[in-house]
C-alpha positions in Angstrom: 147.6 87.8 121.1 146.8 89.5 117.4 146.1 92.9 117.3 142.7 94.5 116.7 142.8 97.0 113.7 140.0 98.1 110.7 140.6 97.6 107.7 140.6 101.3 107.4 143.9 101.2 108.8 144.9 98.1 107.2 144.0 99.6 103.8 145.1 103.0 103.9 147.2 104.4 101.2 146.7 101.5 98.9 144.2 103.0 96.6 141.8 100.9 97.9 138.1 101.7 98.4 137.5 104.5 100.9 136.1 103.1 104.1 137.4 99.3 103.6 137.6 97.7 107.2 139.7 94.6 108.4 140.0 93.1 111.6 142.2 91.2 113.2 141.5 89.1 116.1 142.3 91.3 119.1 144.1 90.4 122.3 140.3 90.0 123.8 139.6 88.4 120.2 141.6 84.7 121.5 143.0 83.7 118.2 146.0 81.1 118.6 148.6 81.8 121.3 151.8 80.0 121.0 151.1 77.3 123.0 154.8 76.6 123.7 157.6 77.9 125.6 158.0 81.6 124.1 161.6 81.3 125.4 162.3 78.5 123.1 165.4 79.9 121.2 165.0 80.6 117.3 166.6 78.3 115.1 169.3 80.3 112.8 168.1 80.3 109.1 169.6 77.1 107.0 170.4 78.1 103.6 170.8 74.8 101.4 174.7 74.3 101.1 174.5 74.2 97.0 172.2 77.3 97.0 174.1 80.1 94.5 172.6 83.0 92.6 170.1 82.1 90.4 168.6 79.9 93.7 164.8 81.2 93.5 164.5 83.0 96.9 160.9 83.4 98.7 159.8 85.9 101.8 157.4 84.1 104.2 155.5 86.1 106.5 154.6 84.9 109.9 152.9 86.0 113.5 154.8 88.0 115.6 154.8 85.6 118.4 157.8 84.4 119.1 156.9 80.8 119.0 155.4 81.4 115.3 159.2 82.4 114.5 160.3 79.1 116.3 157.7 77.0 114.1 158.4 78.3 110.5 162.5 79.0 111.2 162.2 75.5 111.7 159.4 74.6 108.5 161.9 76.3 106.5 164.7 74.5 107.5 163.1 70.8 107.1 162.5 72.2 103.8 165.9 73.3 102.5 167.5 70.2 103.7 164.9 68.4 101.2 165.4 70.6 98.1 168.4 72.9 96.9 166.3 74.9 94.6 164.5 77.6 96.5 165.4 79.2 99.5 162.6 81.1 101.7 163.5 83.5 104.4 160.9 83.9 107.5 159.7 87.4 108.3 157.8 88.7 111.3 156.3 91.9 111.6 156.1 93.1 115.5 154.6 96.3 117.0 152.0 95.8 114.1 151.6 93.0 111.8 148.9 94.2 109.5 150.4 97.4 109.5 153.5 96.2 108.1 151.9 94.7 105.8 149.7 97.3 104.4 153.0 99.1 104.2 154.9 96.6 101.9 152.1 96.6 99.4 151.8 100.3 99.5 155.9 100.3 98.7 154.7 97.5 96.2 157.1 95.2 98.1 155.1 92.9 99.9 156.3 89.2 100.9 155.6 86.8 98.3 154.0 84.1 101.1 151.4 85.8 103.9 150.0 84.2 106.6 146.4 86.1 107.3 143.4 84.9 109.6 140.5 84.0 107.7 138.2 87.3 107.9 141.9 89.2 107.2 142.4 88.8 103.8 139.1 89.3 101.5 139.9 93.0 100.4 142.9 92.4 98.9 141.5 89.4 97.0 139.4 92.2 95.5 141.9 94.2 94.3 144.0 91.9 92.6 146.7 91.7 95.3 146.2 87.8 95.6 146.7 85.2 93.9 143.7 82.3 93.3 145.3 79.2 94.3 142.5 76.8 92.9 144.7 75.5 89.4 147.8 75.3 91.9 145.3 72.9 93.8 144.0 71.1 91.0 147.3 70.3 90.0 148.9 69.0 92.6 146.0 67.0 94.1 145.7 69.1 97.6 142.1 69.0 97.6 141.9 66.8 101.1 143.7 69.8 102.5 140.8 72.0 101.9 137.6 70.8 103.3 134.6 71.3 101.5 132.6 72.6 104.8 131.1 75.4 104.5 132.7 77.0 107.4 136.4 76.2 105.8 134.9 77.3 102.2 133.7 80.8 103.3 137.3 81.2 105.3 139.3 80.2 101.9 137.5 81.5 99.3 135.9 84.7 98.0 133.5 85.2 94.8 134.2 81.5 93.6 137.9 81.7 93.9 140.5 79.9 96.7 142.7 82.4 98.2 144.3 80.8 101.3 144.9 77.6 102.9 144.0 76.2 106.1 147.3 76.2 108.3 146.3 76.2 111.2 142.7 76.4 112.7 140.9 77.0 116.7 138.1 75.9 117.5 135.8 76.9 120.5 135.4 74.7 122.8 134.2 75.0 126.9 137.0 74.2 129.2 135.5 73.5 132.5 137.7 73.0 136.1 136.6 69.7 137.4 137.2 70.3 140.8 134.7 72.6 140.9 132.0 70.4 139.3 133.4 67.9 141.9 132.9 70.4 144.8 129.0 71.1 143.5 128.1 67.7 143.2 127.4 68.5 139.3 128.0 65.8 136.5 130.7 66.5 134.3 129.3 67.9 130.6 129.4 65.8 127.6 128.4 66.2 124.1 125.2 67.0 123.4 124.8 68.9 126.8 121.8 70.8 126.3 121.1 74.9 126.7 119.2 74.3 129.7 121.7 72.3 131.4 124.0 75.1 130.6 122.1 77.6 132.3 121.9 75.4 135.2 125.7 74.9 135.5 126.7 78.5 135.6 124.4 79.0 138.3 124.8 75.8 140.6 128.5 77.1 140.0 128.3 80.3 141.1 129.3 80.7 144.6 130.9 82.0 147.7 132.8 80.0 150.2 135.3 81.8 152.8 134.7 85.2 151.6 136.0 83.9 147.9 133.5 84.1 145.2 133.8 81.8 142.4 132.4 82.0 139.3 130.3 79.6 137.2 131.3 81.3 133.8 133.7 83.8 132.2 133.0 85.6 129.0 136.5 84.7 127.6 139.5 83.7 129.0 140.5 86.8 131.0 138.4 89.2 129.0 135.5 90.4 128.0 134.0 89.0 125.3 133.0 89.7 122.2 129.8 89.0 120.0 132.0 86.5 117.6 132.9 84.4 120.8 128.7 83.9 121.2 127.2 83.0 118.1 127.3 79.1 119.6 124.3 80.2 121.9 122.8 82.6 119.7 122.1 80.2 116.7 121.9 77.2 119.3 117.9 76.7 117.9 119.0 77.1 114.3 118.8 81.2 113.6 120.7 82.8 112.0 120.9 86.9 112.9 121.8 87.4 109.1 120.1 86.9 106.0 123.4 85.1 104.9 126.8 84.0 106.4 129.1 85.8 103.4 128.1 89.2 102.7 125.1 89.5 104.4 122.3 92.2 103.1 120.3 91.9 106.5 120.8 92.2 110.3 117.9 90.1 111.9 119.1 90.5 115.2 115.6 91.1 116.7 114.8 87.5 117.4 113.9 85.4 120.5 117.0 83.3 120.1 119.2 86.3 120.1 118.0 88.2 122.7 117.6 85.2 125.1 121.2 84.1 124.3 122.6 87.3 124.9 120.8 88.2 128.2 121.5 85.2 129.7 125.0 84.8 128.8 126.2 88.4 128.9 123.7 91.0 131.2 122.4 88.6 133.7 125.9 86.6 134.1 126.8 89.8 135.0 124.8 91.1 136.7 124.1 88.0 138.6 127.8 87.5 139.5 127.8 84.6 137.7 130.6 85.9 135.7 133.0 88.4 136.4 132.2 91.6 135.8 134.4 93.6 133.3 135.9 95.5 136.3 136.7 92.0 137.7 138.7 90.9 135.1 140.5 94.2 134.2 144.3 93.6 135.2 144.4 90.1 134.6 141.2 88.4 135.1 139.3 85.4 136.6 139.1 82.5 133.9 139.3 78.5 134.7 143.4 79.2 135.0 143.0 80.8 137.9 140.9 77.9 139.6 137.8 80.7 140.7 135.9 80.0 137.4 134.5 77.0 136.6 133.8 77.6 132.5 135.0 79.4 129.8 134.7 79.3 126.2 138.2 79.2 124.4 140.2 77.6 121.9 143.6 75.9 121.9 145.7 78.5 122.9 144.6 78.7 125.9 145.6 75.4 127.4 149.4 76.8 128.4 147.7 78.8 131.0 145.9 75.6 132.4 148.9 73.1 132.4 152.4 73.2 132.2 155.7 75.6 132.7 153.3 78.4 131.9 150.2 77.7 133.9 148.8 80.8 135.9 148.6 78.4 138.6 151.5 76.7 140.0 150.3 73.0 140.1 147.9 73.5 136.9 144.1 72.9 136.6 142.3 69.8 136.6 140.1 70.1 133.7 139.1 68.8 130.5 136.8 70.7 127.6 133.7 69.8 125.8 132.0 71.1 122.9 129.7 74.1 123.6 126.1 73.1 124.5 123.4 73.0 121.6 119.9 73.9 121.2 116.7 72.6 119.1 119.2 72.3 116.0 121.6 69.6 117.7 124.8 71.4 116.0 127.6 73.1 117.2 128.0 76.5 116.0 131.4 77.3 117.7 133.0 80.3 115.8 135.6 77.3 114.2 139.3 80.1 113.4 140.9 78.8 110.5 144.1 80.7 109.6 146.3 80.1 106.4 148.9 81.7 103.8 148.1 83.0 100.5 150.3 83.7 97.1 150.7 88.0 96.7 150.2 89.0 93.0 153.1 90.5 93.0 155.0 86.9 93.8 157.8 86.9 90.8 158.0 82.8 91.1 154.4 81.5 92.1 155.3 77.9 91.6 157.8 78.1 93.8 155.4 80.1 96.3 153.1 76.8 96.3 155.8 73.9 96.9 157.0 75.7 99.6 152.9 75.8 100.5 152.8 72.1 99.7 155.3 71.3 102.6 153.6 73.5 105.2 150.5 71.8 104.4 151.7 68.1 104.0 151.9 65.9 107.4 155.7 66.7 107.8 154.6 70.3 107.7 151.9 69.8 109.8 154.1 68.0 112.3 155.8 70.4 112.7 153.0 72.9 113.3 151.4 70.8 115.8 154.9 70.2 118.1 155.2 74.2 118.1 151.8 74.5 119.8 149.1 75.0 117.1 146.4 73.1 116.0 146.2 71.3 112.7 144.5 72.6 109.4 142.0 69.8 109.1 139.9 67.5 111.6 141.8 64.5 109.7 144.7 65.5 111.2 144.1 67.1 114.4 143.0 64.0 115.6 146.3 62.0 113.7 148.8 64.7 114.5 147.6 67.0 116.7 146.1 65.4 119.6 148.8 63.0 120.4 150.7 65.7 121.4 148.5 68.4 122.9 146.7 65.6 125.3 149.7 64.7 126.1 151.4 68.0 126.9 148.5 69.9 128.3 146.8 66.9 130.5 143.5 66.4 128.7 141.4 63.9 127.6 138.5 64.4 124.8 140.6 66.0 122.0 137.7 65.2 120.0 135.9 68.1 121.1 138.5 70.5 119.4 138.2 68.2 115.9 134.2 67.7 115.9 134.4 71.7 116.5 136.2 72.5 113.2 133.8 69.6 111.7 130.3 71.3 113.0 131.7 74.8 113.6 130.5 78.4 112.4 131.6 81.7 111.3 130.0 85.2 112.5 130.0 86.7 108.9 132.5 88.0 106.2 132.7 90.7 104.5 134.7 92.3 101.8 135.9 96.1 101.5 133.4 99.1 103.0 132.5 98.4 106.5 134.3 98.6 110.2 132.0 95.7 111.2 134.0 92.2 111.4 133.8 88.6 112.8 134.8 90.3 116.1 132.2 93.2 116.5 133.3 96.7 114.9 131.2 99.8 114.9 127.5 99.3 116.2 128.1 95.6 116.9 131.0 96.5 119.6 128.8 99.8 120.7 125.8 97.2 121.5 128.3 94.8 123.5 129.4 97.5 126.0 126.1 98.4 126.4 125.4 94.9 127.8 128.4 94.7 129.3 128.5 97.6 131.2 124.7 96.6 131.9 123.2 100.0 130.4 120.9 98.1 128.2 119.2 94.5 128.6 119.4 92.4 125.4 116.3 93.2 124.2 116.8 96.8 124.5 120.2 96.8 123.5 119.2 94.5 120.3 116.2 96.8 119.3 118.2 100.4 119.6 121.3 98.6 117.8 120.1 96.3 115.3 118.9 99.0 112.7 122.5 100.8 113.2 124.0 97.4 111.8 121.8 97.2 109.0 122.4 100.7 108.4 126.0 100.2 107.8 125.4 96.7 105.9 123.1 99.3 103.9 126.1 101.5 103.7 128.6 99.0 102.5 126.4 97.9 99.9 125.7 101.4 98.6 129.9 101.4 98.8 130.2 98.9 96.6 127.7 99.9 93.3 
């Protein structure tokens, strides 16, 4: 999965401001898995047969999965056989992807095309290393391919201004083995499930039977969570633990909602045995793949290890997935991914930078995104496109709980350049998660030693930036 960094790291050497932080989603972070066969063999580049030397040529970035070189080898190819103008040329970055590149900016030779997760990319809209792609939009009438949710608009946009696109996108959803629920005699969930009911599950779930404990709950898929993967439960009543999703000025943290959340769901899971314990899962883990856990909170990518060629099990789970349960506010507040490309500043022939956008984000494009394993840009057409397939592939039935997700879903928080702390935890945030993890601190202790180290470094960022 994507590698975990700061934005300190990301940043360094660019002349950016001292102390920037950006995160990527880290391997514990679940952000899209190729959800195909990584052994699938790369297409060979296909240069259009008329192209000579005053061709405009693009660089398009992509993951470092090898399935993400599978999907845009072939994007690029569908494209060149429908236009002789302008040739793009794929690049992957392994052992590193933000690394490389923080590097090709700081040679002042980045790609002209980037791919970036949503919370990636902010910083360098500040310093004038992206492009605004909002007259491009305008132009070309692509507004249906930016919803105007507010989860998509704080992904896309920074200080009034579109920067990237929405690609591809994961939402949250509870995947739940219904054998087990059989085996318990426990209904299966369906929208609208409530907290409570929940709460009940993990523990009606939680047993031992010949010496094998199984588990009513796992904190990810094979890891250990992280604070992004519980804002669902934490602002299940309506709360928010910020004054503000997009550069927030306060951490209010130290809130009923947010300590009951967290206790529950984290330090007595744990302690309870209802979920694995990090020891437990170190090495490997114990998540609904392996037929011992009967939920988990995950996105899309995790449906190879639940069905097909890939499954951890050989004959595959039977399961389905759900959207995550809800509180006194009635919403779902998954933490919805969206990922997406952007323009570089430094692109030569930005024009031709956006048709070849158009085609990733048109429903050939996204075709082709969805038969390579990931999930749609919009709701519109993960439930056209998308779902066909996946349901299909992956032995599922309510699809609708990935598109309502991306509909209804949340974002931790975003911020620019100055802080370690990201969507995914970072400096105090990650210091108060091993607390509970490690069960040194209940949520309400945890909450009240840690919450006025977060607002010290919002305080700290904002001090940064005057």
């Amino acid at each position: 999965m994507k590698g975990q960094m700061t934005r300190r790291d990301v940043l360094k050497g660019l002349g950016l401001a001292a102390g920037a932080s950006l995160l990527g989603a880290c391997a514990a972070g679940g952000t899209p898995q190729a959800q195909s066969p990584a052994q699938e063999a790369i297409p060979q580049q296909v240069t259009p047969p008329t192209a000579a030397t005053g061709v405009v040529r693009l660089r398009l970035s992509a993951w470092a999965d090898v399935q993400d070189a599978v999907v845009y080898q072939k994007m690029v190819n569908t494209w060149h056989a429908k236009q002789q103008e302008i040739v793009a040329v794929v690049e992957q970055y392994p052992g590193g992807y933000y690394q490389k590149i923080q590097a090709n900016f700081a040679a002042g030779d980045p790609a002209d095309v980037l791919y970036y997760q949503g919370w990636m990319w902010q910083a360098y809209a500040e310093d004038g290393l992206l492009t605004p792609l909002d007259d491009f939009i305008q132009a070309t009438e692509m507004q249906e391919r930016f919803p105007q949710t507010e989860n998509y608009i704080v992904n896309t946009q920074w200080h009034g201004h579109t920067y990237m696109t929405p690609t591809d996108v994961g939402s949250l959803v509870v995947y739940y083995n219904k054998d087990l629920f059989d085996k318990r005699g426990l209904r299966y969930p369906q929208k609208g499930w409530t907290w409570e009911e929940f709460q009940e599950a993990v523990q009606k779930l939680s047993f031992v039977e010949n010496g094998q404990r199984f588990y009513g709950w796992a904190q990810a898929g094979g890891w250990n969570g992280t604070y992004a993967r519980n804002i669902n439960f934490i602002r299940r009543n309506g709360y928010l633990e910020w004054d503000r999703v997009v550069e927030p000025t306060k951490a209010l943290w130290e809130h009923e909602d947010v300590i009951s959340a967290l206790q529950f769901i984290v330090y007595d899971a744990i302690a309870n045995q209802w979920s694995p314990a990090p020891d437990v899962v170190q090495g490997g883990g114990v998540g609904v793949d392996t037929g011992l856990c009967a939920m988990v909170l995950e996105g899309p990518w995790y449906m190879p290890r639940l069905w097909g060629e890939l499954a951890t099990t050989p004959t595959g789970i039977n399961y389905d997935v759900v959207e995550p349960p809800v509180g006194r506010a009635g919403k779902n507040f998954n933490f919805a991914h969206i990922h997406g490309h952007t323009i570089t500043a430094a692109c030569k022939n930005k024009e031709a930078a956006w048709k070849l956008i158009q085609f990733i984000l048109s429903e050939e494009g996204q075709q082709i995104i969805a038969e390579g394993g990931r999930m749609c840009g919009t709701p519109d057409l993960i439930d056209r496109v998308w779902a066909p397939i996946a349901t299909t592939k992956y032995n599922f039935t309510n699809s609708e709980a990935f598109s309502n997700g991306m509909r209804e879903g949340a974002t931790p928080f975003i911020l620019g350049k100055g802080t370690d702390m990201n969507a995914y935890g970072g400096g105090p945030i990650t210091s108060l998660w091993d607390a509970l993890l490690g069960l040194q601190m209940t949520a309400e202790e945890a909450i009240r030693h840690y919450n006025p180290e977060i607002q010290a470094e919002l305080d700290r960022y904002w001090a940064a930036r005057q």
